[in-house]
C-alpha positions as CSV (number, residue, x, y, z in Angstrom):
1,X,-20.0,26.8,-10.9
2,X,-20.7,23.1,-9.3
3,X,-20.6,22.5,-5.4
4,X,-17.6,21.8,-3.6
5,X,-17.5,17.9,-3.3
6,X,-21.3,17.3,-4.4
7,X,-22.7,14.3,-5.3
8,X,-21.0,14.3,-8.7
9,X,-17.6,15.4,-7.8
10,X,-15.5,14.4,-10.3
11,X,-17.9,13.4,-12.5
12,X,-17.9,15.8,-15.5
13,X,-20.3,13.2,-17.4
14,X,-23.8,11.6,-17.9
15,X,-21.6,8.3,-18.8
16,X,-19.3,8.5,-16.0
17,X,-22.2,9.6,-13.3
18,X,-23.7,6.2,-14.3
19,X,-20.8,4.7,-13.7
20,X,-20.1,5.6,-10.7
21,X,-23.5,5.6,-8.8
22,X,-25.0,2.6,-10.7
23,X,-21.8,0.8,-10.5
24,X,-18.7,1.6,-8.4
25,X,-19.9,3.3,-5.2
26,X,-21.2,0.4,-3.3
27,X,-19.0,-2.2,-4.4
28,X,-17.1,-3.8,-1.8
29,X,-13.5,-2.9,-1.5
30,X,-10.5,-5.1,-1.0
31,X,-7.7,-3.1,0.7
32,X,-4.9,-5.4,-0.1
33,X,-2.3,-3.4,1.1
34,X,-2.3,-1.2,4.1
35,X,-0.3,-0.9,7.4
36,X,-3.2,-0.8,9.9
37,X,-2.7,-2.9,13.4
38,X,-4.4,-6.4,13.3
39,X,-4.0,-5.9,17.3
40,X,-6.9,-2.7,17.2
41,X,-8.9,-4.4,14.9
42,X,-8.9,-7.5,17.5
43,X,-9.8,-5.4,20.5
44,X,-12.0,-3.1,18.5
45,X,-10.2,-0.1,19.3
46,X,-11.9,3.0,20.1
47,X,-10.6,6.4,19.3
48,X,-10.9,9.3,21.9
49,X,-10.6,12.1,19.5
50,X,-10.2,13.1,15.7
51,X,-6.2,13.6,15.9
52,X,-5.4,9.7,17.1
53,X,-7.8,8.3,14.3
54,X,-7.0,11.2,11.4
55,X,-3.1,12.7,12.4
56,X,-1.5,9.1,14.3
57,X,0.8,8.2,12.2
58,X,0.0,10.0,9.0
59,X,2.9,10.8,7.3
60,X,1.1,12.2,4.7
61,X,-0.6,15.0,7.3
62,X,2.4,15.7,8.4
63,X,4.5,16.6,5.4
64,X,1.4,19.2,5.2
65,X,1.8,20.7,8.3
66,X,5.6,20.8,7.5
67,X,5.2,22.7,4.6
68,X,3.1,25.4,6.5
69,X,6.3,26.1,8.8
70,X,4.9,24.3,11.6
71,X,7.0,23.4,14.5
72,X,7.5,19.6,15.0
73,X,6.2,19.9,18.9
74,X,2.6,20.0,17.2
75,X,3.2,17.1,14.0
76,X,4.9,14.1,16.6
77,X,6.3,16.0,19.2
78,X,4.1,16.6,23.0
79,X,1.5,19.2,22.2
80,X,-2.1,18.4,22.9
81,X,-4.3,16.4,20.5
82,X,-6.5,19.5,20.4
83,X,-3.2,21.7,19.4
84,X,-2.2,19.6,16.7
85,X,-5.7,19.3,14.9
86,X,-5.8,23.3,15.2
87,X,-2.3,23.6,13.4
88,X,-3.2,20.4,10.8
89,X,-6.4,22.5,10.1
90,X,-5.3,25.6,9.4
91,X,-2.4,24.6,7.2
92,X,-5.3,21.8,5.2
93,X,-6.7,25.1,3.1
94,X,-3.4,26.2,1.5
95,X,-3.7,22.4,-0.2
96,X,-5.4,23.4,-3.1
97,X,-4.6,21.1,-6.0
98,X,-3.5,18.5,-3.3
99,X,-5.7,15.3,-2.9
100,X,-5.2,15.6,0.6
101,X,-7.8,18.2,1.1
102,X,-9.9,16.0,-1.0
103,X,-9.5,12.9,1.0
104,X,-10.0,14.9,4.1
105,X,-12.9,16.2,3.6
106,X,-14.2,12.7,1.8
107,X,-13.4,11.5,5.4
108,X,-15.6,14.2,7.6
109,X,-18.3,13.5,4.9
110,X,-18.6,10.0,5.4
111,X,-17.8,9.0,8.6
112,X,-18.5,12.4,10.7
113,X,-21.7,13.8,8.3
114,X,-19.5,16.9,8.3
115,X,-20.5,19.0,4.8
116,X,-18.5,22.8,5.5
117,X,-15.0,22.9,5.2
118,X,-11.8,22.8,7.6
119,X,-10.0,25.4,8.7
120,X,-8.6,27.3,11.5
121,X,-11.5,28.9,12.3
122,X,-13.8,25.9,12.1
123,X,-11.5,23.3,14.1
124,X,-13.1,23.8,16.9
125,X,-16.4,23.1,15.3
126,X,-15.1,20.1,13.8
127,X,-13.3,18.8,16.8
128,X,-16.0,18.8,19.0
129,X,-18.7,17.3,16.7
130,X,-15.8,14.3,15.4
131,X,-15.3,13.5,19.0
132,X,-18.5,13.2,19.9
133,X,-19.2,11.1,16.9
134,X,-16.2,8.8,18.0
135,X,-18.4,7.9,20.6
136,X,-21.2,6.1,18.5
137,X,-21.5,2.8,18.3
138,X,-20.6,1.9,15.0
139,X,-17.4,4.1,15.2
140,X,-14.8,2.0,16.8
141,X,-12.4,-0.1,14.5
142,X,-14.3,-2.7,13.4
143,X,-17.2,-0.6,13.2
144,X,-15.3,1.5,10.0
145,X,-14.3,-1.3,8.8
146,X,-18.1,-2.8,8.5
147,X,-19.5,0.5,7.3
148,X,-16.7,1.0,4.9
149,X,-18.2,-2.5,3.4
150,X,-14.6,-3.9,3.6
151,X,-14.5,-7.7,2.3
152,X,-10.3,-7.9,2.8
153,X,-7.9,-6.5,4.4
154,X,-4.2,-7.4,4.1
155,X,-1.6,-6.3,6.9
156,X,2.1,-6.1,6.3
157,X,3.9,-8.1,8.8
158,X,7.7,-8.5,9.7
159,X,8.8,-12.5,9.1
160,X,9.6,-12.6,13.0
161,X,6.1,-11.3,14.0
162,X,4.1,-14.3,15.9
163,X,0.8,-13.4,14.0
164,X,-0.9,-13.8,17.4
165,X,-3.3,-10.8,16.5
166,X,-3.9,-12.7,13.3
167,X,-4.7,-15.7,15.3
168,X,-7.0,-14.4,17.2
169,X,-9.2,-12.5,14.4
170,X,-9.6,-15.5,12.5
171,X,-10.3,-17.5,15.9
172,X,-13.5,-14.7,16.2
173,X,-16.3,-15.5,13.9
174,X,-17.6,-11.9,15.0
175,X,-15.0,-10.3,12.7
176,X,-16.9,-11.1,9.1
177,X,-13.8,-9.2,6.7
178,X,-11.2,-11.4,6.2
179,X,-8.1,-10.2,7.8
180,X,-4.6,-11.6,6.2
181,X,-1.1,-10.7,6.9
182,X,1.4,-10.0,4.5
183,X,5.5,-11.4,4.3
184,X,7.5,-8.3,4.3
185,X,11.3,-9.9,4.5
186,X,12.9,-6.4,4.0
187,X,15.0,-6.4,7.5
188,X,16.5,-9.7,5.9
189,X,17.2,-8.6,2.5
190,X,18.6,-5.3,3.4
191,X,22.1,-6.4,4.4
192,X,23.5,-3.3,3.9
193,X,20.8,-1.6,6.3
194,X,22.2,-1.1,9.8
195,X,21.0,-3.7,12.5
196,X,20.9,-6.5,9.6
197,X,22.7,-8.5,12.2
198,X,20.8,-8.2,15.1
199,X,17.5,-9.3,13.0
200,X,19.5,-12.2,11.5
201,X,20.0,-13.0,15.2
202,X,16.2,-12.2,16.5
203,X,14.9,-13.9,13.0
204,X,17.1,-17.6,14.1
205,X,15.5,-17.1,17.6
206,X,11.8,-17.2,16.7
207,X,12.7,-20.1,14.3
208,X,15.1,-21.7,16.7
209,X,18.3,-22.4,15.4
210,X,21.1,-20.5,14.4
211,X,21.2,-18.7,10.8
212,X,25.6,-19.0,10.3
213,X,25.0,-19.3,6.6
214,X,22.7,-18.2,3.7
215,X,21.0,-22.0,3.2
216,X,19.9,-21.2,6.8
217,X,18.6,-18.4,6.3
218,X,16.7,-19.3,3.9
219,X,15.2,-22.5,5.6
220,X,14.4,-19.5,8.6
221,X,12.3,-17.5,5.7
222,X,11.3,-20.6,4.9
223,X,9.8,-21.8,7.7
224,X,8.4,-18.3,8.6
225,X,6.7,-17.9,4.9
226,X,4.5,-22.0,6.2
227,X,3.8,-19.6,9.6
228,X,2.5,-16.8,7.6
229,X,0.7,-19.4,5.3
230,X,-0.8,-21.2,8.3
231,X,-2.4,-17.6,9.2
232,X,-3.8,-16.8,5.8
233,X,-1.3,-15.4,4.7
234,X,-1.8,-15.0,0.4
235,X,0.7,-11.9,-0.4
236,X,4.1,-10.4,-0.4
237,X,5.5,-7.4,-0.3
238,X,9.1,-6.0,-0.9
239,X,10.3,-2.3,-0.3
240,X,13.3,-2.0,-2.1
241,X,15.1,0.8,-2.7
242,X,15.7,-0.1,-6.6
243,X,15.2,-3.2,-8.4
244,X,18.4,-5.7,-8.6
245,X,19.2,-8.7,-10.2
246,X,23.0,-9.9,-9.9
247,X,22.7,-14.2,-10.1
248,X,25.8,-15.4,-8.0
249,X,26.8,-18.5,-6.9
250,X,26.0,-19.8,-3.6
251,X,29.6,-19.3,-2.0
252,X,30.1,-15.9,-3.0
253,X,26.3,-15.2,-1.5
254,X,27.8,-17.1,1.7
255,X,31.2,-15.1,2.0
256,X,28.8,-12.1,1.3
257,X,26.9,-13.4,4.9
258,X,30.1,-14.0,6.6
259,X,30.9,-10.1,5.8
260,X,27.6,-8.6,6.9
261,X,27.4,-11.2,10.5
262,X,30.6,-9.6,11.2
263,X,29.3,-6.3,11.0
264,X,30.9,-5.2,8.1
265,X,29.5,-3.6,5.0
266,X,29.0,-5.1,1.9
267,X,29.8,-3.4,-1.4
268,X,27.3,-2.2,-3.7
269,X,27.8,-5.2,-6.2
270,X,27.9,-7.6,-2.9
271,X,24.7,-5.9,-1.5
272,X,22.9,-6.7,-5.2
273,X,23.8,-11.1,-5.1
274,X,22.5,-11.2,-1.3
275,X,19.6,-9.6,-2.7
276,X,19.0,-11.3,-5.6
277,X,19.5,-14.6,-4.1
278,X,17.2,-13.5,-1.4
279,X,14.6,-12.4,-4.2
280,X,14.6,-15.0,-6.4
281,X,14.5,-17.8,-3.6
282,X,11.1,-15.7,-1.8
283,X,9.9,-15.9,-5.3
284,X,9.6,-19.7,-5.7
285,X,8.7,-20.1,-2.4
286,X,5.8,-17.5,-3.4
287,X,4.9,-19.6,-6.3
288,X,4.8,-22.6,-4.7
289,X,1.6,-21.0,-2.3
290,X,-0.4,-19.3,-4.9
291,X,1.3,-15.9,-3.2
292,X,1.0,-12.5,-5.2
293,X,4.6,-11.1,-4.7
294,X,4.4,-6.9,-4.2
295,X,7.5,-5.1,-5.3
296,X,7.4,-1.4,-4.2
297,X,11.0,0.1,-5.5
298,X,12.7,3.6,-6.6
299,X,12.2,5.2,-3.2
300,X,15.1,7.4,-2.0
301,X,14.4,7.2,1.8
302,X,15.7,9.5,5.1
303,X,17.6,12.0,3.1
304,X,17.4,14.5,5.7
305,X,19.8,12.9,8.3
306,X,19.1,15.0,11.1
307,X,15.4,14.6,11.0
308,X,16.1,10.9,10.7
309,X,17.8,10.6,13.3
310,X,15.6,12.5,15.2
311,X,12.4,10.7,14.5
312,X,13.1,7.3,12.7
313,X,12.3,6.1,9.2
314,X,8.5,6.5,8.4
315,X,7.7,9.6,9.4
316,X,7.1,11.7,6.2
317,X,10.8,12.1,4.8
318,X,11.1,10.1,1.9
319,X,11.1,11.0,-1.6
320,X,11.2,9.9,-5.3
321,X,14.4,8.3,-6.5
322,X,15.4,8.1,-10.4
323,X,17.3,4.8,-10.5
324,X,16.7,2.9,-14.0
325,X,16.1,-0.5,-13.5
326,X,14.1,-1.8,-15.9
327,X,17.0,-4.4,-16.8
328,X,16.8,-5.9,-13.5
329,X,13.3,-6.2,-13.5
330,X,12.9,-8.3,-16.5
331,X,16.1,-10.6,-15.8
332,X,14.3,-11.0,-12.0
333,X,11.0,-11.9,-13.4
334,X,13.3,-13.7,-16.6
335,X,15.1,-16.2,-14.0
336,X,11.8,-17.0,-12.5
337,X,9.9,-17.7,-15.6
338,X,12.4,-19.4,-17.0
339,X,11.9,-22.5,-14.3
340,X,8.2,-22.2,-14.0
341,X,8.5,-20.6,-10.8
342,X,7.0,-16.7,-11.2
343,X,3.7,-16.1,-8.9
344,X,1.5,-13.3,-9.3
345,X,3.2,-9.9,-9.3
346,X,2.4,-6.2,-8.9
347,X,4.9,-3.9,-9.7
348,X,5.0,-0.5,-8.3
349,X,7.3,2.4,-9.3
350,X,7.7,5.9,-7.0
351,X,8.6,7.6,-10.2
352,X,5.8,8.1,-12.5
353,X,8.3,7.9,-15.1
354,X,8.4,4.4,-15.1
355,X,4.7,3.8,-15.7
356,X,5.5,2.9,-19.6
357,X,8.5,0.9,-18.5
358,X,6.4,-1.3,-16.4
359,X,3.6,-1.7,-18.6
360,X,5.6,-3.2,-21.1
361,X,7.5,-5.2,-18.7
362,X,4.2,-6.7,-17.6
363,X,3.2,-7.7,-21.3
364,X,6.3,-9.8,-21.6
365,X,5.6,-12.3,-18.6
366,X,1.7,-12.8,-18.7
367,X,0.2,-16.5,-17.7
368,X,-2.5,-18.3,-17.9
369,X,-3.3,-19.1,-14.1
370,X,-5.2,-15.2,-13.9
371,X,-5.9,-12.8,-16.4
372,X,-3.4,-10.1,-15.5
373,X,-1.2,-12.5,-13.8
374,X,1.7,-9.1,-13.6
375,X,0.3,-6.2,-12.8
376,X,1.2,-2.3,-12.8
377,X,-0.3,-1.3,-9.1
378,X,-1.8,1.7,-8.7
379,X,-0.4,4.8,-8.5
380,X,1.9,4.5,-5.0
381,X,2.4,7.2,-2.7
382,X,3.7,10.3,-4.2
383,X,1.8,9.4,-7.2
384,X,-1.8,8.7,-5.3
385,X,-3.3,11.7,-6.8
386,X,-6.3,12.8,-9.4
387,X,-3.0,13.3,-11.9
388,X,-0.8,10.6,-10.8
389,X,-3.8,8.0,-10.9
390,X,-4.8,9.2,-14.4
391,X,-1.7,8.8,-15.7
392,X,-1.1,5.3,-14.5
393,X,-4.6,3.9,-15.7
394,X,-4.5,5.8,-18.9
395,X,-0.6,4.2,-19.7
396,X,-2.0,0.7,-18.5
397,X,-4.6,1.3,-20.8
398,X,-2.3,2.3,-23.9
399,X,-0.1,-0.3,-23.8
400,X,-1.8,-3.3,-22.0
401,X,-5.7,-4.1,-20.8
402,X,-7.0,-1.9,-18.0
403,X,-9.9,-4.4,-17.6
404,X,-7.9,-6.5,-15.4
405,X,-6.1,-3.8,-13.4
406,X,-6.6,-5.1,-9.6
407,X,-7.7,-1.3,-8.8
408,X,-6.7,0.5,-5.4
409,X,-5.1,0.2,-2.1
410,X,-5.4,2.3,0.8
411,X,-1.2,1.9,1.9
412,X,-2.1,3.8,4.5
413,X,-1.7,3.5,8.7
414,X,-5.8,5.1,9.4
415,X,-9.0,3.1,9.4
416,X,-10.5,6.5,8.1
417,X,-8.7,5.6,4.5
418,X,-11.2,3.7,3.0
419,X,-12.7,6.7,1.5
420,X,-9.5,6.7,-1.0
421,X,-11.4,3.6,-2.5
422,X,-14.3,6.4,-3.7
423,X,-12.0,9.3,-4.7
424,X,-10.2,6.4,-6.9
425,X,-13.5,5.0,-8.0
426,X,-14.6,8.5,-8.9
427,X,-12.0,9.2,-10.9
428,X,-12.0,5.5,-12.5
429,X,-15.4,6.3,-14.2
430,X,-14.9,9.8,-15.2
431,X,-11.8,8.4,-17.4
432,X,-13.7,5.4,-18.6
433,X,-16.9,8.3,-19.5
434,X,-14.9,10.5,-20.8
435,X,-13.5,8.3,-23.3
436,X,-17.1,7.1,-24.0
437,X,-18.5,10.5,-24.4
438,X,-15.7,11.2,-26.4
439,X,-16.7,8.3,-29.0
440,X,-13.4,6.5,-28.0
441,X,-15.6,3.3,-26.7
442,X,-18.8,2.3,-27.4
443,X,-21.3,3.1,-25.2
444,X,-22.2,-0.5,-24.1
445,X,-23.5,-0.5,-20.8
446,X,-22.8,-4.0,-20.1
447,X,-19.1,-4.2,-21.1
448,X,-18.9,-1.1,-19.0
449,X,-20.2,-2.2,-15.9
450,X,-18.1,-5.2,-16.4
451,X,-14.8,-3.4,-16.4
452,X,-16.1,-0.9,-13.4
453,X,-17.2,-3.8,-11.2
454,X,-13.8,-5.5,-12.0
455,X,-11.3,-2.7,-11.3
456,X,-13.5,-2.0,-8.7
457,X,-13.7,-4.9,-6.6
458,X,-14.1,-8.6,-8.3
459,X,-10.5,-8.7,-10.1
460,X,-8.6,-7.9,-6.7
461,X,-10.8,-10.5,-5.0
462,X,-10.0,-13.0,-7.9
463,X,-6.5,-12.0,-7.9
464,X,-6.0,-12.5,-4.4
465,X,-8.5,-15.4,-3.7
466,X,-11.2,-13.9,-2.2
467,X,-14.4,-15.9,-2.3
């Protein structure tokens, strides 16, 4: 029987221990996508326990605690910090199978030295040897981040945000990881999404004019996407509910404002040419700036209705929609290509289901400014598991070339994430050695190491332009 979580967790194989320890595990990592504050890495934030740094904002640590019956008072209700790590950690064993308990104890092995395991009878333990850890230099925000060895980070940013924090970490040559927001226009594509019309307002105020039609609106985005650009901004990303593309003219895209700035709501088939047109002109714009364009889609959100209106979107409610759009991908990316005008893409699916969909889809529109110039991202979300991630690299793998797969993201809200870079790198090589071991490659160290170092690290930063 091996050791929980030893040195070689994960790693069934001479070939894919090599891997890992010769080659992954001190790579650099570029995290470009998360939804961490540029404002706490400025001011170098500094945690005063392990439930703000580990439970703030999770919404995967709360759809645990959920599941274990545990009253909302202690998830993001009023109860003490030291009240909702007890409950979190008595409810983390019944996770078996769940990379959750993986990635939590990843964390309290890197960062805290911690090497038992959490539960209710050892939170207290825990707590007080986390908090007083907090305390060490070397612990704050930027602190992670510089033991983490993080060489990017990219934000997601709302089109009417001033980028002041973004300002001022580029203005500090003390901060050495390169810190870039990323356009995230969904408030103005979402027409059908209530208080559309208030951000249409609030989006023509920053810029300083008044959006009245959809040309304005798109000379707003426009001039937002040169703010963005002007703050090193180098990537997009789109939450859309499913994948449309419905070309309309530009009148029936203007009456189709008209309806929503009245406060009205659009049809189904009206909501899909806003949001094409929308797309398609992002797109070019992305193009134009070298910008990789992120499409996250087929994510049923808020279904429970009481709990949403309760706590907000966000807050661990969502799940896996089914919607087949396939179609709409390929005419999106189609229109785009057609002109010369499609920028680096990474498509990502909620539904697992569509990992052979998109790997095909992805072999129909490569360039030549990138090797991978579309990519299938890594397995988002509900899929970020041992199984979900295996799945995706093994299907990119079948069907296209894994060697320039831009690797892993943390997505996530905690600056105690980065250890999701290991538990994907671990699981990286232990495919890769298996298949070696197997006879299924050769066993050529060099072209190995090549493809580890690349999903790793060096095809994200070449993807993204990272020097």
């Amino acid at each position: 029987m091996k050791q929980f979580m030893d040195k070689d967790f994960l790693l069934s194989t001479p070939t894919a221990q090599k891997l890992y320890h010769d080659v992954a595990a001190d790579m650099p990592i570029v995290d470009y996508h998360c939804h961490v504050s540029p404002q706490e890495i400025f001011e170098d934030r500094r945690f005063e326990n392990i439930t703000q740094v580990w439970l703030g904002g999770d919404h995967y640590k709360w759809r645990v605690m959920r599941s274990n019956g545990v009253d909302e008072k202690y998830i993001t209700g009023d109860a003490s910090d030291r009240e909702k790590f007890q409950k979190f950690a008595e409810a983390l064993p019944l996770a078996i199978g769940n990379p959750m308990y993986h990635w939590c104890h990843l964390e309290l092995k890197t960062y805290f030295g911690y090497t038992g395991t959490l539960n209710g009878d050892t939170a207290e333990e825990v707590w007080n040897l986390c908090n007083k850890k907090l305390q060490e230099p070397g612990m704050s925000v930027r602190g992670l981040i510089a033991q983490s060895n993080v060489a990017f980070v990219g934000t997601t940013d709302d089109p009417a945000d001033s980028l002041e924090w973004h300002q001022k970490i580029k203005d500090d040559p003390t901060i050495k990881t390169i810190v870039a927001p990323s356009f995230r226009p969904d408030k103005a594509v979402n027409i059908d999404k209530a208080g559309w019309k208030e951000y249409i307002e609030k989006l023509g105020a920053v810029c300083g004019f008044a959006i009245t039609d959809s040309a304005a609106l798109e000379r707003a985005l426009g001039a937002r996407i040169d703010h963005f650009a002007a703050a090193g901004c180098r990537a997009s990303d789109h939450g859309l509910d499913y994948v449309v593309y419905r070309p309309a003219d530009r009148a029936a895209v203007d009456a189709i404002f008209a309806k929503g700035m009245r406060g009205e709501l659009p049809t189904v088939e009206e909501t899909e040419i806003f949001k094409t047109q929308l797309l398609l002109f992002c797109a070019r714009e992305y193009a134009k700036r070298g910008w990789v364009m992120q499409i996250h889609y087929n994510c049923l959100r808020n279904p429970n209705k009481k709990m949403f209106a309760k706590l907000g979107p966000d807050t661990g409610y969502d799940v896996i929609n089914t919607v087949n759009c396939g179609e709409a991908i390929a005419g999106l990316l189609n229109a785009l290509e057609e002109k010369g005008e499609l920028p680096r893409t990474i498509l990502y699916s909620l539904n697992p289901a569509d990992n052979q969909l998109l790997d095909t889809i992805l072999g129909a529109f490569h360039g030549t400014e990138v090797p991978g110039k579309i990519q299938h991202g890594s397995a988002w979300w509900f899929n970020d598991t041992k199984t979900g991630m295996v799945e995706q690299m093994t299907s990119l793998a079948n069907l296209g070339l894994l060697g320039n797969f831009v690797g892993m993201l943390t997505d996530s809200r905690s600056f105690l994430s980065y250890t999701r870079h290991e538990y994907f790198r671990r699981i990286l090589c232990e495919l890769i050695g298996t298949w070696v071991e197997n006879g299924e490659y050769p066993a050529d160290m060099e072209m190995l190491t090549k493809i580890v170092r690349g999903i790793s690290y060096e095809n994200a930063a070449r993807y993204f332009g990272i020097g």
